[in-house]
N, C-alpha and C positions, 0 to 999 in steps of 0.2 A: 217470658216476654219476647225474647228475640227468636225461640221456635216458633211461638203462636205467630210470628209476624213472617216468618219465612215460613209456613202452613197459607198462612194468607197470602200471600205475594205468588208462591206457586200456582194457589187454585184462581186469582185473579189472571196472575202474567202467562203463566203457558212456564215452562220448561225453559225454552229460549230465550225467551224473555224475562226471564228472572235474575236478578242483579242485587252481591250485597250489596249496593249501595242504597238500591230498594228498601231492603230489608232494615239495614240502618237506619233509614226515614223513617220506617213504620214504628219501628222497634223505638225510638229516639235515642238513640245511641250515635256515635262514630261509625266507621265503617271500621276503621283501626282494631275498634273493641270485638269486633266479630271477627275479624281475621284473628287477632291474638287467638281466639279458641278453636278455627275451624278455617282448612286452608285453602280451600274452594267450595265451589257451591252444594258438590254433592254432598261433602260431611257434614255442611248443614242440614241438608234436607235429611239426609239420615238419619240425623241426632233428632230431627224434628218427628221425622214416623216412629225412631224405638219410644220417643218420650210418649206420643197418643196409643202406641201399643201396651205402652207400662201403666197407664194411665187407667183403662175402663175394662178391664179383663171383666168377666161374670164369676161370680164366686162357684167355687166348683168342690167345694169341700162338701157339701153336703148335697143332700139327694140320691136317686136310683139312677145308674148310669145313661137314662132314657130324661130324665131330669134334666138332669145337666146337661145331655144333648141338645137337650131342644131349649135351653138357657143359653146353651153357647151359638145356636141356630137364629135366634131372636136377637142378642145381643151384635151379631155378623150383619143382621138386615138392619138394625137400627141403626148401624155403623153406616153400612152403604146409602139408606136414605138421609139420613141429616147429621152429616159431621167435617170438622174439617178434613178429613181422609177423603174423604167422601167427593168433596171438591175438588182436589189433587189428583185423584184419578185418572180421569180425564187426560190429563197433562203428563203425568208419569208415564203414563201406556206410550202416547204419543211418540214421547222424547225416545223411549228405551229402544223401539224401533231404528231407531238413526244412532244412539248412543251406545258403542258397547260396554262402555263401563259404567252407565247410569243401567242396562241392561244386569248386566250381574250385579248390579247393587240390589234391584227390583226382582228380579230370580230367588238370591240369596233370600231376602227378607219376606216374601210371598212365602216361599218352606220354611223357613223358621214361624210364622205367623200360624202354617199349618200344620205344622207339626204338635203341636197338643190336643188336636182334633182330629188327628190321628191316634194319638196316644189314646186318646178317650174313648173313640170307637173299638181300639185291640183291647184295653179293660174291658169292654162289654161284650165282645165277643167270646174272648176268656173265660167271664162268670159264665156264660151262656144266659145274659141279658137280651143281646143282639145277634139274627141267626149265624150260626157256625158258620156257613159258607161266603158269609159277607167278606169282599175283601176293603178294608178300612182307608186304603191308600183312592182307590177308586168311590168310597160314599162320599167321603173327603171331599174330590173334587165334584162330584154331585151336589152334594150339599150347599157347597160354598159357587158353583155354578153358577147354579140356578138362581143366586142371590146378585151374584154380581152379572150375570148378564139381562136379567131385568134392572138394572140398575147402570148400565154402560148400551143394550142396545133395543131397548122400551122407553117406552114415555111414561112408564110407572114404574118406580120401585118396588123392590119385593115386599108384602105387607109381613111388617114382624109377628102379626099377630097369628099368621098362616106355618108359622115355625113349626109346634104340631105336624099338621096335613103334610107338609114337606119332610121332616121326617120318618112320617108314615110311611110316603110313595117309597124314599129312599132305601129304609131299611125291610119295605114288602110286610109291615104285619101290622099289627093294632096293637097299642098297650093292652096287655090283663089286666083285670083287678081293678 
């Protein structure tokens, strides 16, 4: 209740403008009550992105490493077109520019967020799924580029359903089979 309200209050207020006392309002709580657990605004906002990162992962247990890619490709565009992440963005970028330590919050948490999609692309590289010469740190940020900068510097978001075709361009081949 009180992350969804400080997810909300972000993607409505801006960065700067963001205030527990906001969030309190939203949330219907005290202000008191959010301080007891979080001592300023960034460990809010913090605790609010791991909770939507813990949240909607795509399952990854099963399928061909090209599967999964392109489930974790689809599920990064769904993300950036309609979600509260989604919202926040905007304002996070913003802020991190002027803030240095909302900046290393947003650093840290971007590589941790992609680092399994890293991991996932060296597995497939490994089997020899995905060509050998691919280097996985570099599709990484191709992949997840291309998704957020039509979604931060377009009037259209990236369509999830083009996950496929964008993994194609990315990793240079056509599925077999």
């Amino acid at each position: 209740m009180i992350l969804g309200a400080a997810l909300d209050e972000l993607g409505e207020a801006g960065y700067g403008a963001f205030s527990i006392e906001s969030v309190a309002e939203r949330a219907g709580v005290g202000k008191a009550t959010i301080y007891r657990h979080w001592r300023h605004k960034l460990a809010l906002i913090a605790d609010a992105f791991r909770m939507l990162q813990d949240e909607g992962d795509p399952e990854l247990v099963t399928g061909t490493p090209r599967e999964k890619l392109e489930r974790v490709v689809r599920h990064v565009a769904q993300v950036a077109k309609h979600s509260p992440f989604s919202k926040c963005l905007p304002a996070l970028i913003d802020a991190a520019e002027r803030d240095p330590e909302l900046r290393t919050f947003h650093r840290r948490f971007q590589a941790e967020a992609r680092r399994p999609l890293i991991v996932l692309l060296e597995q497939g590289i490994k089997s020899g799924d995905f060509p050998r010469h691919l280097n996985a740190e570099l599709a990484a940020f191709s992949l997840l580029g291309a998704i957020f900068f039509c979604r931060l510097m377009t009037s259209k978001p990236f369509d999830p359903d083009r996950a496929r075709e964008l993994v194609d361009v990315v990793l240079g081949q056509r599925p077999t089979g």
